[in-house]
N, C-alpha and C positions, 0 to 999 in steps of 0.2 A: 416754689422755686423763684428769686429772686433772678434780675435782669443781667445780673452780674454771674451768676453760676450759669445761666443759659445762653449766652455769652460763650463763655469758655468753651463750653459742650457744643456749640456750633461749632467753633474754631476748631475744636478738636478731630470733628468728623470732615471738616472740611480737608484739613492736613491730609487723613487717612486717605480720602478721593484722591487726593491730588500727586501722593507719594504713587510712584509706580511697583508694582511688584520687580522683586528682586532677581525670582527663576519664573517662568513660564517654561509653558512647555514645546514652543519654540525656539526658545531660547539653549534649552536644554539638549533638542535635537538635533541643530549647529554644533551644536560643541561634540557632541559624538562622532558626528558626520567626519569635523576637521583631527579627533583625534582618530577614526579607524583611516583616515588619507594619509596621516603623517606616520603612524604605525606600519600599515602598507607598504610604503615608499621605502620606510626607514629599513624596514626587513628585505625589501628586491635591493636594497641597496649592499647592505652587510653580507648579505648570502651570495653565496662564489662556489659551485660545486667543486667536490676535492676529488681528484682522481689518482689511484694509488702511483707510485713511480715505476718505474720499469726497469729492471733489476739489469746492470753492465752487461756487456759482456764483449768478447774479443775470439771471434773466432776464423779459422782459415776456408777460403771458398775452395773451389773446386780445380782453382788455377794455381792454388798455392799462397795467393792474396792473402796479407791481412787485414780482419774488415774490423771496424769498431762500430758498436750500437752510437756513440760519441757522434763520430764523424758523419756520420750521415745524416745524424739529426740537423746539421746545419743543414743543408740542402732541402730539406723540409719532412713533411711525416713519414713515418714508414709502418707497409702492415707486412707484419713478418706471418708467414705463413708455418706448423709445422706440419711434415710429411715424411712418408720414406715408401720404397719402392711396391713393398706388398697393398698401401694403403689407392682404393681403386680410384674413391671420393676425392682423396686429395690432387692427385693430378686430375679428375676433372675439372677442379676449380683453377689450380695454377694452369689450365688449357681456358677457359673460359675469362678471365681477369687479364690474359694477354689487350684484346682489345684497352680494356679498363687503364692498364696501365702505357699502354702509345698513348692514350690520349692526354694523359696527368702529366708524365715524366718530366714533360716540359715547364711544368711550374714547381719542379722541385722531388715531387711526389718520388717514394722508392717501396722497392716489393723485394722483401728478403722469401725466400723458401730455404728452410733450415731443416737439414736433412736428418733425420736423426736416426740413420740406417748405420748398420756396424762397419768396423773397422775395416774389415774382409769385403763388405760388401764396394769400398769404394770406387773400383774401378767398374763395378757397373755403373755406379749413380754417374760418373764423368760420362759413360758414354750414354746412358741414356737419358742425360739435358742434352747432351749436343744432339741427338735424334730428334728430340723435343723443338731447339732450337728457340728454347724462353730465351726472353730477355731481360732474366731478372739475375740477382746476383744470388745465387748457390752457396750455403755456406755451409758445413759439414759439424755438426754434433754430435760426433760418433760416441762418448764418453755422455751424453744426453742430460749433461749438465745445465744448460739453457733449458730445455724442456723444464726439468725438477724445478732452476729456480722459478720459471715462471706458473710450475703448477700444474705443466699440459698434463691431460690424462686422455682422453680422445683424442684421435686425431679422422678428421683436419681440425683443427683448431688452429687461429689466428687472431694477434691483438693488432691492434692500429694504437702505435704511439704517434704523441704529439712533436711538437718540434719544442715542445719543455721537457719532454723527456716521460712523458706521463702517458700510463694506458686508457686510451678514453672510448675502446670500443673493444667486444670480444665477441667473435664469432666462431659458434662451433658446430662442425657439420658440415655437409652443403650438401643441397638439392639445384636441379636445374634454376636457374631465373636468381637463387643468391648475388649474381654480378650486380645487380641492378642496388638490393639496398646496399652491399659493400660500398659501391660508387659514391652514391650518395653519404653516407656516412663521411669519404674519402674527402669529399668535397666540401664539409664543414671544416677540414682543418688545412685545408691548405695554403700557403702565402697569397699574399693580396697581389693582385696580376698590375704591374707597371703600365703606363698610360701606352708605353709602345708595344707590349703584348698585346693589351686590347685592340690595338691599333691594326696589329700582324694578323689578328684572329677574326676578326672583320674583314678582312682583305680576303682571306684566307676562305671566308667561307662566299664572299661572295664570287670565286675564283670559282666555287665547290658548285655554287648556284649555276655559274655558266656552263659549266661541262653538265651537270643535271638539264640545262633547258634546248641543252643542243640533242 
């Protein structure tokens, strides 16, 4: 081998040193890392859970009123309850959900109990809410059309629409202590409280603190 081909064949191994590798496998695990981050992200971001709508409706309360599912959604969510007089379950709940709803109504919150007792039967159901003395608004299904559209087959059964108009909770049954996660449920979708309600509710409880510490 002459000084000139040995030459070259230095030069050559030297390059190869001196080039750095193209992937390692550092290299390689960055790159994974930043595409499952952007992947991630990119998916919490797209995804928006969909919840079915909640089928109109327009019906007469117990006073003669007409109510719209519509109108009240402006005022904030509603969990319509259904019932009727033989069911034992459901006015334990609509007796139990009293507290639950003095305490919401004030931010909007409403509680339908849809009655879906027959035609013959109305003049008990009048008198016996006002025995009751709820404070919820009464509305009569005597034709149990609202029922069908929404599907009821048990009762109690109750949805909680949103104030887009969407059912985003169903509850069916009830057992003693159900107030607690309704509430809570209730309590994810209600309007954001204005700086002077927080304001009121502060007040309000620290009002609650002095009569407690007397």
């Amino acid at each position: 081998m002459n000084r000139y081909t040995g030459r070259i064949g230095e030069e050559h191994k030297g390059r190869e040193a001196k080039s750095p590798k193209r992937f390692n496998l550092g290299t390689i695990a960055l790159f994974c890392c930043l595409f499952f981050v952007l992947l991630t992200f990119g998916a919490e971001g797209k995804e928006e859970k969909k919840f079915p709508k909640a089928p109109e409706w327009s019906l007469k309360d117990i006073n003669g009123n007409e109510v719209k599912l519509t109108q009240l959604l402006k005022q904030g969510p509603v969990y319509m309850l259904c019932w009727d007089l033989p069911c034992v379950n459901c006015i334990a709940e609509l007796d139990a959900l009293v507290p639950v709803y003095d305490s919401l109504k004030e931010r909007g919150f409403q509680l339908v109990a849809l009655s879906v007792d027959k035609p013959s039967d109305e003049a008990r159901v009048r008198g016996f809410v006002k025995s009751k003395k709820w404070p919820y608004i009464v509305v009569l299904d005597q034709q149990q059309k609202v029922k069908k559209a929404y599907n009821i087959i048990i009762k109690p059964t109750a949805v909680l629409i949103n104030m887009k108009g969407e059912i985003v909770f169903t509850h069916i049954g009830y057992k003693k202590g159900d107030e607690k996660r309704i509430a809570d449920e209730i309590g994810k979708w209600l309007p954001e409280e204005s700086e002077e309600e927080k304001s009121g509710s502060t007040e309000g409880q620290k009002q609650e603190d002095k009569k407690g510490g007397k």
